[in-house]
C-alpha positions as CSV (number, residue, x, y, z in Angstrom):
1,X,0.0,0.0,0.0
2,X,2.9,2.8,0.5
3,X,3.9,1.7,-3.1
4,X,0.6,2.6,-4.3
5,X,0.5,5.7,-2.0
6,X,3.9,6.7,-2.9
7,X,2.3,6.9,-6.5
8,X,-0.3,9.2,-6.0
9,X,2.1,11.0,-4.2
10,X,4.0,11.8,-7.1
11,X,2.2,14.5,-9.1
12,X,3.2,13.7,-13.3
13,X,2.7,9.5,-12.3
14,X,-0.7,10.7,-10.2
15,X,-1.8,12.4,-13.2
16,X,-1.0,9.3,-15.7
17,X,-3.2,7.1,-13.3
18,X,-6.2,9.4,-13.3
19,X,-6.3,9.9,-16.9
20,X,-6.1,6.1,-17.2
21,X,-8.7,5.7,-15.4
22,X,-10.7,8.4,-17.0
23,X,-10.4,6.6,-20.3
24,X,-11.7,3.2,-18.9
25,X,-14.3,4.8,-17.9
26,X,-14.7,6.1,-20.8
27,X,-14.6,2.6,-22.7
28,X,-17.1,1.2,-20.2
29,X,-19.3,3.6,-20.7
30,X,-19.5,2.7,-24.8
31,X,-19.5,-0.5,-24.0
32,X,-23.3,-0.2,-22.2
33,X,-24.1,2.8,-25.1
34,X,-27.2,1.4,-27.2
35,X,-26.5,0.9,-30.9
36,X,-29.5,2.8,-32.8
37,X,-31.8,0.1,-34.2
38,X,-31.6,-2.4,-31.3
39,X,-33.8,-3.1,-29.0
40,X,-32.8,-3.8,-25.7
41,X,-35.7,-5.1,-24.0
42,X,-35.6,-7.9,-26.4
43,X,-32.0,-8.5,-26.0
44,X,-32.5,-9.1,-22.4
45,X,-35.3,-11.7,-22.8
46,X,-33.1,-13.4,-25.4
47,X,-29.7,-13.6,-22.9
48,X,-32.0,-14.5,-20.3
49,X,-32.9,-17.8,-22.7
50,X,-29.3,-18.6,-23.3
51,X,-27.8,-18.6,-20.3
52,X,-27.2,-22.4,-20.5
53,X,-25.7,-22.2,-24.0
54,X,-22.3,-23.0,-25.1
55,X,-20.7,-21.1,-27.9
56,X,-17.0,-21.0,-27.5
57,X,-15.9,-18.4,-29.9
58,X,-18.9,-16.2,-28.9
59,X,-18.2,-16.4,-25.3
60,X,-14.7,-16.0,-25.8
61,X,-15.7,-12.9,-28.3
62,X,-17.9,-12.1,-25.4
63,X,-15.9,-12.1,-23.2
64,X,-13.2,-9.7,-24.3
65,X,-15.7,-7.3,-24.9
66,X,-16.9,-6.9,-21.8
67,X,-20.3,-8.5,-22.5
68,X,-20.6,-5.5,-25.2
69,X,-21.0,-7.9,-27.9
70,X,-24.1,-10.1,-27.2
71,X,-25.9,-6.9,-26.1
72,X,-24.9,-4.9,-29.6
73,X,-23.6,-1.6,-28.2
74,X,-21.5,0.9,-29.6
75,X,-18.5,-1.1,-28.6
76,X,-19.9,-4.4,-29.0
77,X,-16.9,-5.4,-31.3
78,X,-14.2,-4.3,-28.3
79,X,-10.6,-5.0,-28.9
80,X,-10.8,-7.9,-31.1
81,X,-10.6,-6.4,-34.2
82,X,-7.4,-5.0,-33.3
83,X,-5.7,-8.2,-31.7
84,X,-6.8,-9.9,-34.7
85,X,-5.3,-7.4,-37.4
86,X,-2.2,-7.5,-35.1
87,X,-1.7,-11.5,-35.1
88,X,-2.1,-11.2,-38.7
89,X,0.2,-8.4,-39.6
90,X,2.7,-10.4,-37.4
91,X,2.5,-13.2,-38.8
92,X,2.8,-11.5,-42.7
93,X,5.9,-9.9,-41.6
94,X,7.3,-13.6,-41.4
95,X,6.3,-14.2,-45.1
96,X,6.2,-10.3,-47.4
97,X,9.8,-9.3,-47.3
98,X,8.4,-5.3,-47.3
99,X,6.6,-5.9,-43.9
100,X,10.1,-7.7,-42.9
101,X,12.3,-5.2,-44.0
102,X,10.3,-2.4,-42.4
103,X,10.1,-4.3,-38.8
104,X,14.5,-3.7,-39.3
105,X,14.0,-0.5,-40.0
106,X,13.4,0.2,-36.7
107,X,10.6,3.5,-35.4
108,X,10.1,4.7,-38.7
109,X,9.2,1.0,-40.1
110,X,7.2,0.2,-37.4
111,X,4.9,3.4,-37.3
112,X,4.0,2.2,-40.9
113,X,3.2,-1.5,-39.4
114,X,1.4,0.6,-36.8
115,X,-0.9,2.3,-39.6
116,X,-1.1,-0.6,-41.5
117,X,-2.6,-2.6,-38.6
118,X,-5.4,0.4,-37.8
119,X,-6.1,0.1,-41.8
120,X,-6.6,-4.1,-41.4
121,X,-8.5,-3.5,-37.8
122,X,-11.0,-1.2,-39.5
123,X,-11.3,-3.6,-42.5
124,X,-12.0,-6.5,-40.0
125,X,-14.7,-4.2,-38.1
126,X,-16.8,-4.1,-41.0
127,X,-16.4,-7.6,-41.9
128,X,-17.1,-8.9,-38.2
129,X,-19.8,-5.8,-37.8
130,X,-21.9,-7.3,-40.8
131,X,-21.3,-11.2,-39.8
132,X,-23.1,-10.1,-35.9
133,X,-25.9,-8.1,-37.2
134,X,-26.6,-11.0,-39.6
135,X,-26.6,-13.4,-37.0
136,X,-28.4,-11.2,-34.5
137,X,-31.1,-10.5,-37.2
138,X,-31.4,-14.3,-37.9
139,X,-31.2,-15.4,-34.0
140,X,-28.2,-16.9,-34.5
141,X,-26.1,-15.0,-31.8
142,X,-28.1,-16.2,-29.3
143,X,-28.1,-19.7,-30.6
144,X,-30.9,-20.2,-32.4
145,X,-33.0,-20.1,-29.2
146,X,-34.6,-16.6,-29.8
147,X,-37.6,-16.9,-32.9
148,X,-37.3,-14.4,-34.5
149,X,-40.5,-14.1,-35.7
150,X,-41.7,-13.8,-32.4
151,X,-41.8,-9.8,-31.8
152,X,-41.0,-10.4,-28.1
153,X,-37.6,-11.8,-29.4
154,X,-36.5,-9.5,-32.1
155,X,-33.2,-8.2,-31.7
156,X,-33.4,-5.2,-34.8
157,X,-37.3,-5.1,-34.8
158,X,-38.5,-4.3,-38.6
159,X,-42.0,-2.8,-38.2
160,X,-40.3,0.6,-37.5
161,X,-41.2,2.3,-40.2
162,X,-37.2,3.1,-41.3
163,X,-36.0,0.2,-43.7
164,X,-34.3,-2.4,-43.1
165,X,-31.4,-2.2,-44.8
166,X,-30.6,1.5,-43.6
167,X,-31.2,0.2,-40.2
168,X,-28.6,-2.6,-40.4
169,X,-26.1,0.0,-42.3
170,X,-26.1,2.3,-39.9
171,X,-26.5,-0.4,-37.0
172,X,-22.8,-1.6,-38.7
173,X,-21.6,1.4,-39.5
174,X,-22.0,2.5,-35.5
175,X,-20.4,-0.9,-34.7
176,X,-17.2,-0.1,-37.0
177,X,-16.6,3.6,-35.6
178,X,-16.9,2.3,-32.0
179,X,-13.9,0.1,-32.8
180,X,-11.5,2.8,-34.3
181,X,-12.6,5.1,-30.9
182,X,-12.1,1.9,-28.6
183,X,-8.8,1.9,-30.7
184,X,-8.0,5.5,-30.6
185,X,-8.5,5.3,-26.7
186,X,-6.1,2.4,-26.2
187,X,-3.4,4.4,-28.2
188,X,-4.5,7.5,-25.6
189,X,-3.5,5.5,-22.3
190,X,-0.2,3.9,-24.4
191,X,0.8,7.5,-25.1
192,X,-0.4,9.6,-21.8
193,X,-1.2,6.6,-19.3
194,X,0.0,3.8,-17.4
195,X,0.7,0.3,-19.3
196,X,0.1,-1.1,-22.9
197,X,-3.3,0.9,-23.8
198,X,-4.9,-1.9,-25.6
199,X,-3.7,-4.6,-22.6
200,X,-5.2,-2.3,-20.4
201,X,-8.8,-2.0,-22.3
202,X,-8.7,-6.2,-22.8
203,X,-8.2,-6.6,-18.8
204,X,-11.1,-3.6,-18.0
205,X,-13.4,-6.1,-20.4
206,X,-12.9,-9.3,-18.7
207,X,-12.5,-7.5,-15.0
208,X,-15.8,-6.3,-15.6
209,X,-17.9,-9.3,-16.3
210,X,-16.0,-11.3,-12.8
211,X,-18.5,-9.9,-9.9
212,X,-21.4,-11.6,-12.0
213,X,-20.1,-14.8,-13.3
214,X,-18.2,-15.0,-9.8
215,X,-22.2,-14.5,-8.5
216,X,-23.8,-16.9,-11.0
217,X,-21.4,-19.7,-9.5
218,X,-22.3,-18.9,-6.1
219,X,-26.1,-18.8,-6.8
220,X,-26.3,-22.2,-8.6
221,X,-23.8,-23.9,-6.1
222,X,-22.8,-24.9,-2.4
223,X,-20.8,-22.5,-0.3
224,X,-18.4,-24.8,0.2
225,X,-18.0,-25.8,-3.5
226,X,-18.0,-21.7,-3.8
227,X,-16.0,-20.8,-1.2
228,X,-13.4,-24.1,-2.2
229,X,-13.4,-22.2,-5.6
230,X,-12.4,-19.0,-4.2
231,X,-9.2,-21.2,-2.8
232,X,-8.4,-22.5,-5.9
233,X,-8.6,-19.2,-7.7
234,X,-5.8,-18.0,-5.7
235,X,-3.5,-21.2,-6.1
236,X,-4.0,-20.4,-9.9
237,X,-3.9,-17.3,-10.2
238,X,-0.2,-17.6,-8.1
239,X,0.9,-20.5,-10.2
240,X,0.3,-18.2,-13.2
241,X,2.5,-15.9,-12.3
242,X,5.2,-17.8,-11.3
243,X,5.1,-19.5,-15.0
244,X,5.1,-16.1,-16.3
245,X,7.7,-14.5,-14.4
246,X,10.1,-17.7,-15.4
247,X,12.7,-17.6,-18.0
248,X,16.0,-18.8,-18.8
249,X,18.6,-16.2,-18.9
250,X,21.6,-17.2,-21.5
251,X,24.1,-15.1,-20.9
252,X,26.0,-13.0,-23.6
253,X,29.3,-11.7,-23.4
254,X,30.5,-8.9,-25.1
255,X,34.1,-8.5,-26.5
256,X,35.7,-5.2,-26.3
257,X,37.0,-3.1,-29.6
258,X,38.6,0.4,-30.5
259,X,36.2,2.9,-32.7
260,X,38.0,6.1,-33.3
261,X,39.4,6.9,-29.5
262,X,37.0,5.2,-27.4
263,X,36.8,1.7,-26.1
264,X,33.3,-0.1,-26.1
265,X,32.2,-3.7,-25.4
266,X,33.2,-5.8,-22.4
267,X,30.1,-5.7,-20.9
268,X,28.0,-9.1,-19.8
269,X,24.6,-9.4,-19.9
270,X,21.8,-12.1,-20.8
271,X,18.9,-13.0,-23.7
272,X,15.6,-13.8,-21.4
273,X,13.9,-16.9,-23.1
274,X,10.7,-16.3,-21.1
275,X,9.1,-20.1,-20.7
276,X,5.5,-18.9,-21.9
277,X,7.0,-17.3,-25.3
278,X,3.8,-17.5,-27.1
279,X,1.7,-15.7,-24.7
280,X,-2.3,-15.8,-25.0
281,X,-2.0,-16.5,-28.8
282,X,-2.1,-20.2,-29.2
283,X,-5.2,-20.3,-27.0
284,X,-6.6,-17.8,-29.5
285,X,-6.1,-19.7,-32.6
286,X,-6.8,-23.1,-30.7
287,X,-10.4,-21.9,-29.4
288,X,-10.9,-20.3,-33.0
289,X,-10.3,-23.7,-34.7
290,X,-12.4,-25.6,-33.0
291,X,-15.4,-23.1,-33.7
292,X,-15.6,-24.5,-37.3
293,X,-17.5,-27.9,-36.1
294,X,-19.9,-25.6,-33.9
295,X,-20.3,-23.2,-37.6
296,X,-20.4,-26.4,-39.2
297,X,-23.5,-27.4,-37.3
298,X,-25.8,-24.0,-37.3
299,X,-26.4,-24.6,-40.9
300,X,-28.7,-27.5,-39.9
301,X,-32.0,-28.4,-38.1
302,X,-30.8,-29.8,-34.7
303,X,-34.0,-32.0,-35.2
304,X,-33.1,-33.6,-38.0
305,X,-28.6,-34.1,-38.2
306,X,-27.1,-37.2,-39.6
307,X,-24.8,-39.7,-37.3
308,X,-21.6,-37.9,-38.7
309,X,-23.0,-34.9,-37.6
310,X,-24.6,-36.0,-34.2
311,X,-21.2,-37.5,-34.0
312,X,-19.2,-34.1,-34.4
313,X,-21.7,-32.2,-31.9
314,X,-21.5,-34.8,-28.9
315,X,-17.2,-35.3,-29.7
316,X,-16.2,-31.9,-31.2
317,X,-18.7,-29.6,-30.0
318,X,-19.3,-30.2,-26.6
319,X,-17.1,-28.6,-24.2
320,X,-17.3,-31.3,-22.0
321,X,-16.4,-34.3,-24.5
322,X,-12.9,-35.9,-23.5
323,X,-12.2,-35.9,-27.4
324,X,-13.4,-31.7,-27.1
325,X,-10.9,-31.2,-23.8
326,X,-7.9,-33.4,-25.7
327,X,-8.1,-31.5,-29.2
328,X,-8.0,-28.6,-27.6
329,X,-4.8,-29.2,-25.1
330,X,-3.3,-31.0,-28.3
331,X,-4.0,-27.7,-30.9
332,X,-3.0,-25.5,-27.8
333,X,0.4,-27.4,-27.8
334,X,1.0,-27.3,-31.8
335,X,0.2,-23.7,-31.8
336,X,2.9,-22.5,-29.2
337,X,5.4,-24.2,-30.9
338,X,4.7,-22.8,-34.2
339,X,4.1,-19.5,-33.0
340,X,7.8,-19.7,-31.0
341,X,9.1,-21.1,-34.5
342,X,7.8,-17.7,-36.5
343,X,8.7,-14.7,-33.8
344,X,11.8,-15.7,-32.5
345,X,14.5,-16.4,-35.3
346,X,17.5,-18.0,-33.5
347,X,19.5,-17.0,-36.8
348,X,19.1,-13.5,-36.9
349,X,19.5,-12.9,-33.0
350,X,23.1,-14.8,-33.7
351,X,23.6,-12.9,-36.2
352,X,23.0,-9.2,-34.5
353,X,25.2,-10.4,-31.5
354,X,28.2,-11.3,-34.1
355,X,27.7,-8.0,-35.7
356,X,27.9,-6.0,-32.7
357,X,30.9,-8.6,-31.1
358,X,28.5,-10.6,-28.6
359,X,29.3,-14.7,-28.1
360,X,27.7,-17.1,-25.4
361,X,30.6,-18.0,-23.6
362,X,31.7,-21.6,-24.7
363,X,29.8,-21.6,-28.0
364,X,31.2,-19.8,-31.3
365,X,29.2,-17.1,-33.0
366,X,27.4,-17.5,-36.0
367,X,25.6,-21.0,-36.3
368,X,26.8,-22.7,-33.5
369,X,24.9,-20.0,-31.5
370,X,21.8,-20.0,-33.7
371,X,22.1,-24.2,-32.8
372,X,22.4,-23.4,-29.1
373,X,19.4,-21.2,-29.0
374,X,17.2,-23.5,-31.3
375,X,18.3,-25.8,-28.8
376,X,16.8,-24.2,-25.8
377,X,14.0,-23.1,-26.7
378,X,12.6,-26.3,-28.0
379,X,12.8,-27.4,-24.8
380,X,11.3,-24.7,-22.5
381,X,8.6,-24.0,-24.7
382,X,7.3,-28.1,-24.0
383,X,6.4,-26.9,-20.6
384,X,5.3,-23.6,-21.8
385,X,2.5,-25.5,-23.7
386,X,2.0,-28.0,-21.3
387,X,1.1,-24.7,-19.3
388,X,-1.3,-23.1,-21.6
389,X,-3.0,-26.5,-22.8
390,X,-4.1,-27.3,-19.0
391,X,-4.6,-23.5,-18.2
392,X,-7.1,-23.5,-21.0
393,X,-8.5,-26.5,-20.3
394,X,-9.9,-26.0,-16.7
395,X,-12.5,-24.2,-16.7
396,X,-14.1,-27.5,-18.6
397,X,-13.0,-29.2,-15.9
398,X,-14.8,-27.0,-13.3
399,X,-17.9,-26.9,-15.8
400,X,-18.2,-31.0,-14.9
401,X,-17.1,-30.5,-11.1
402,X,-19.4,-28.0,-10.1
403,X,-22.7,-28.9,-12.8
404,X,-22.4,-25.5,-14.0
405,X,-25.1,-25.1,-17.0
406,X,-22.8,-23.2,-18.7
407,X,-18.6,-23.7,-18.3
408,X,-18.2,-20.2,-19.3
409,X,-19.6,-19.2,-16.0
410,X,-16.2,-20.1,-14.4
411,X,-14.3,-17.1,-15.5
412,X,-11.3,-17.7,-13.4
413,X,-9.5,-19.9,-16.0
414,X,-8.3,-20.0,-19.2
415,X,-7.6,-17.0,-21.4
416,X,-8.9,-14.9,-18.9
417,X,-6.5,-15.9,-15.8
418,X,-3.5,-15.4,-18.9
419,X,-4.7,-11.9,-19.7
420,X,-5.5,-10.4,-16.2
421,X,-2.1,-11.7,-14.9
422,X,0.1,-10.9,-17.7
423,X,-1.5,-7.1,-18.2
424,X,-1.4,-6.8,-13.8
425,X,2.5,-7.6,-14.3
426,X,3.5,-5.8,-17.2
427,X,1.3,-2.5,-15.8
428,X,2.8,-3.1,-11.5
429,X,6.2,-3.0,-13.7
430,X,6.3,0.2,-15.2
431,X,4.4,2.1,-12.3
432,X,7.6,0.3,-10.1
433,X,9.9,1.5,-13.0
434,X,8.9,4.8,-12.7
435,X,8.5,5.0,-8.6
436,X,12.4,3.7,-8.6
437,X,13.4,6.9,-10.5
438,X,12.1,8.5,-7.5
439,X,14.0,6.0,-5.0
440,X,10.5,5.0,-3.6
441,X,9.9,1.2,-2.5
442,X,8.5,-0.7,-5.5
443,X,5.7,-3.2,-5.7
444,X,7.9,-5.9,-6.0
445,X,10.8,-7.3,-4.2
């Protein structure tokens, strides 16, 4: 607490707090906004109806909204649009020599990476914008159990007198400016605030929908299943950030030379191989991938599927299925490795450190270094995975332990646990970074 009071103390650091603040608020309050054309009365019956539903990609959509998106406000598409265009642009940069050669060329190169990415996020707005009115005009965002031809259960009602196709334009044309604000406001708190703007906005989304699903659990289960819950929250949430906060340091050692008068070099220092490398992103693309069965199967009549299909929805879209919880742990694992394999190049780090005279002591610049490295971190990104796979995996577990009707009601797993840790740390550093310019006591010790 006199870390934190130390902050407010200090009048520029108090100031880059408050205007954080200011600008969550700012995002929560666009995240309850009504979009013009829905109505909201109906949208409440219709959540009300699928409370016991399971739709991975949705809740997960959901989820890092804020609950925005199921209720289809001005910022119902939150900061997805944006993580997406990022992941992409990241992983282009890997295969269009221009994006690669720009990422080299350092501040310049990346503030056109930068624009390109606000040009894809917008891009992706419209596209995901258009595929959530359709699906809220068909019932389909709320899983088919809202009729839409019953009044009582229209999301975009149509006897309104204003046409139908100006309602939805403007309905995603509202949706698509919400996201380049919710973008412009994450660049506002990276700029003037405290922490990564757009890590920042993420946690606000899933911090604000714990109270209730923390209350749903509570509601449909024992106190001592709830309060044993609570227990286990806190074991994860500390075995999280011990995973996080791990690395392997190799150390570098750098020779000394001669340019012009002075002498440089001789210094020794260390490349952190952090053991969670990948971060959130393999869950991302794991959950994603196994959305397509769950697609697959809205373009039928539940009444009337085939065995192949009835086989895919009680195996590959059932969050409870043992083949569901082993595909996913299995994807989970594939993706970290391949994501390690494209964003860190063992080569070219070698390479930089023989350019600018750096060697791990006892291994010989150049390949034998690249080797080394390879070496490594193929072997502390297999616990890594193993980390995120049974991380992500949980809260189906908890879903069968405590007989929730819904395994998204246990928010205190998964990609949300990832998120809300990760963004705590990175924002705790900086504020300690800052209060150590100042020779005050930092968070952590």
């Amino acid at each position: 607490m006199s870390a934190f009071t130390s902050a407010l103390r200090t009048p520029d650091l108090r100031k880059k707090l408050l205007f954080t603040v200011a600008i969550v608020g700012i995002y929560r309050l666009g995240a309850t906004l009504p979009s013009p054309g829905v109505s909201y009365a109906n949208v409440r019956a219709c959540l009300k109806l699928t409370e016991s539903a399971n739709n991975d990609l949705l809740n997960l959509l959901n989820l890092f909204s804020g609950g925005a998106l199921l209720q289809l406000s001005v910022f119902a598409l939150g900061i997805m649009p944006y993580i997406t265009a990022s992941i992409i642009l990241q992983l282009l940069t890997v295969v269009i020599p221009r994006l690669e050669q720009l990422r080299k060329e350092g501040q310049s190169g990346q503030a056109k990476i930068t624009q390109y990415t606000r040009y894809l996020t917008l891009g992706l707005a419209v596209l995901q914008a258009s595929a959530f009115v359709a699906l809220a005009r068909t019932g389909q965002l709320f899983n088919g159990l809202c009729d839409q031809n019953d009044p009582t259960y229209q999301i975009i009602p149509e006897n309104t007198g204003i046409p139908v196709w100006l309602t939805l334009t403007i309905l995603v044309m509202t949706m698509t400016a919400g996201t380049g604000v919710v973008m412009w406001l994450g660049e506002l708190i990276t700029d003037r605030g405290v922490g990564n703007g757009m890590s920042v906005l993420i946690f606000t989304s899933i911090a604000a929908r714990l109270p209730g699903e923390g209350w749903s659990i509570k509601e449909s289960t024992s106190t001592g299943k709830f309060m044993l819950v609570i227990g286990l929250v806190v074991v994860i949430i500390a075995l999280v950030v011990f995973i996080e906060q791990a690395q392997r340091r190799v150390p570098v050692q750098y020779a000394k030379r001669m340019i012009g008068r002075r002498m440089y070099g001789g210094t020794s220092t260390y490349i952190p191989l952090k053991v969670n490398q990948a971060g959130v992103v393999p869950v991302i693309f794991a959950s994603s991938l196994l959305y397509l069965p769950q697609l697959y199967l809205q373009f039928f009549d539940k009444n009337n599927l085939t065995d192949y299909q009835v086989w895919i929805q009680n195996h590959l879209a059932d969050p409870v299925s043992p083949m569901y919880i082993g595909t996913m742990f299995l994807l989970i694992i594939f993706f970290t490795y391949f994501y390690v394999s494209i964003t860190f190049n063992p080569t070219e780090v070698a390479d930089n450190m023989k350019k600018y005279g750096g060697f791990v002591p006892g291994i010989r610049p150049g390949k034998p270094t690249a080797d080394y490295l390879d070496f490594i971190l193929s072997r502390i990104t297999l616990p890594g995975a193993l980390y995120l796979g049974l991380i992500s995996v949980m809260p189906n577990f908890f879903f069968i332990w405590l007989d929730q009707s819904s395994y998204q009601n246990f928010p205190f797993g998964g990609v949300a646990v990832l998120i809300m840790v990760g963004v705590g740390l990175e924002t705790v550093k900086q504020i300690e970074s800052q209060l150590m310019q100042r020779n005050y006591e930092g968070f952590l010790r």
